[in-house]
N, C-alpha and C positions, 0 to 999 in steps of 0.2 A: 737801746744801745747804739745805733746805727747816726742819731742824732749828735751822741758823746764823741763815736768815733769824729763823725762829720768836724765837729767843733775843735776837737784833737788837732785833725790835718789841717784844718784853718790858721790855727794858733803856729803849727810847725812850719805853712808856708810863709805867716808874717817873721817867722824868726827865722825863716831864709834869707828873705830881703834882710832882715837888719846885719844880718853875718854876712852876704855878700857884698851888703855893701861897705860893710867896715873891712871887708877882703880888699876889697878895691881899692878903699882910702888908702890903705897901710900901704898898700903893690904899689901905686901910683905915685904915694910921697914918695916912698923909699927911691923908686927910680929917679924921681924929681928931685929929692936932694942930692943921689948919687952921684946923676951926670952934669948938676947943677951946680951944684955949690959942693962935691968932692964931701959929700959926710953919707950919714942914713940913719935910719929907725934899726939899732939893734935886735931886737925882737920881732922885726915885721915877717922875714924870711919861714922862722916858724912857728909866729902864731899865726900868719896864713894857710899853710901849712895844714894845720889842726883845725884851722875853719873850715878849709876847703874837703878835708877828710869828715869830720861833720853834717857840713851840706849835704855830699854825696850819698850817707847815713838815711838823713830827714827825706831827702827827695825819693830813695827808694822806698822807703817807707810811706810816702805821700801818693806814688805810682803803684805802689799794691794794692793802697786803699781805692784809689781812682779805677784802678785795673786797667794802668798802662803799660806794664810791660810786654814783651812779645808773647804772643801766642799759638797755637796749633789750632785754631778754632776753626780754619777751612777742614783739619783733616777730621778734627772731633764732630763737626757739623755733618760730616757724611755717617755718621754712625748711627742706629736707630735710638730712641731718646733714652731707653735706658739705659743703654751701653755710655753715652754721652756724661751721664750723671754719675757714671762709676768711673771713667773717665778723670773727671773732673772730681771725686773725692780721692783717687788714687794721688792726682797731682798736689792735690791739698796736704794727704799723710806725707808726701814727699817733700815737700817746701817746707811740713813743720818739723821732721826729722832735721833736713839741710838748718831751719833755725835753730833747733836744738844744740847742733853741732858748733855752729858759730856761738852761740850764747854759753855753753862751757868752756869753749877755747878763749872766747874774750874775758868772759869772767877768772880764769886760769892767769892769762895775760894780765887784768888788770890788779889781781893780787900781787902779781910777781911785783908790780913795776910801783906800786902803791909809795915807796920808798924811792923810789929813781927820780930823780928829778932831772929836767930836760935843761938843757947846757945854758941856754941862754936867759929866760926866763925865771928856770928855778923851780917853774910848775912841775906836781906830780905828773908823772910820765900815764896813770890811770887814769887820768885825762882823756889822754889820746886812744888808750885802750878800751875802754867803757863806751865808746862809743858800738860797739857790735855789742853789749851788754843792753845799753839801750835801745838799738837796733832788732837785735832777737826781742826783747820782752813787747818791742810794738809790733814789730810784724806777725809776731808770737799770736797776740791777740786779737789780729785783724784778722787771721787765719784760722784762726779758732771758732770765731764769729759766723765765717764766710763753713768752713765746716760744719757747723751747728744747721743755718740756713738749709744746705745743701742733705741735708739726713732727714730734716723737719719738711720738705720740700721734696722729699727723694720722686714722689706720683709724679709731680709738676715737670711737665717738660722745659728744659732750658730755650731761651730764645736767643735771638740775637739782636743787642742793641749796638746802634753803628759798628763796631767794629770788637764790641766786646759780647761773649756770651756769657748769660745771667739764666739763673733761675726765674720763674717767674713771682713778684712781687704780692 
């Protein structure tokens, strides 16, 4: 599973670069026609917009998998190892409650809006909402994974790799 995920976050960082950088093209013409030649790209304003709220989507998703987000790992490292590992499924039950939460409210959201179309474009506005739908069902399962690990694992003292703490492999 660990190999899928891998392949997962691979696949979502090359479709970073291709959506950043069609962010850029759009941003850059649009300003280049604007202050150039007084026109612009209708659509650039927001479907950047919706790329750039996507990105931010993929990349948290990509940093949970990595386990780059911020941590308490100085205070949870002072703890003895078992206290560490309850710790650290405590925080697990919590981030999958917090997804849970965003994954009804965006699924919620993206019904509503399924029918709404965005002003300029014309794309369904579920678009722009589905993206915390998509968001919860991946992070949903990277924390699911990393929960499973951490119960399967519970004897195994956690270590600490550069700056992130792991169970041990």
């Amino acid at each position: 599973m660990k190999r899928i995920m891998d392949g997962y976050c691979r696949v979502l960082s090359a479709l970073m670069v291709v959506l950043l950088t069609f962010m850029v093209v759009l941003v850059f013409g649009n300003v280049l026609l604007r202050y150039g030649f007084n026109s612009g790209i209708a659509f650039s304003e927001e479907v950047s917009r919706w790329l750039f709220v996507w990105l931010t989507f993929m990349g948290a998703v990509v940093a949970l998998h990595d386990r780059s987000h911020m941590t308490l790992g100085e205070v949870v490292s002072t703890l003895p190892p078992k206290a560490q590992r309850l710790c650290h499924l405590l925080a697990l039950v919590l981030m999958l409650w917090v997804t849970y939460l965003i994954f009804s409210g965006s699924w919620s959201q993206t019904l509503i809006n399924l029918s709404n179309a965005a002003p300029v474009t014309g794309w369904s506005q579920a678009w722009f909402y589905g993206v915390g739908v998509f968001f919860a069902l991946s992070s949903g399962l990277i924390l699911l994974i990393d929960f499973w690990e951490s119960v399967r694992n519970f004897n195994q003292p956690l270590v600490t790799v550069g700056t992130h703490t792991v169970g041990k492999e």
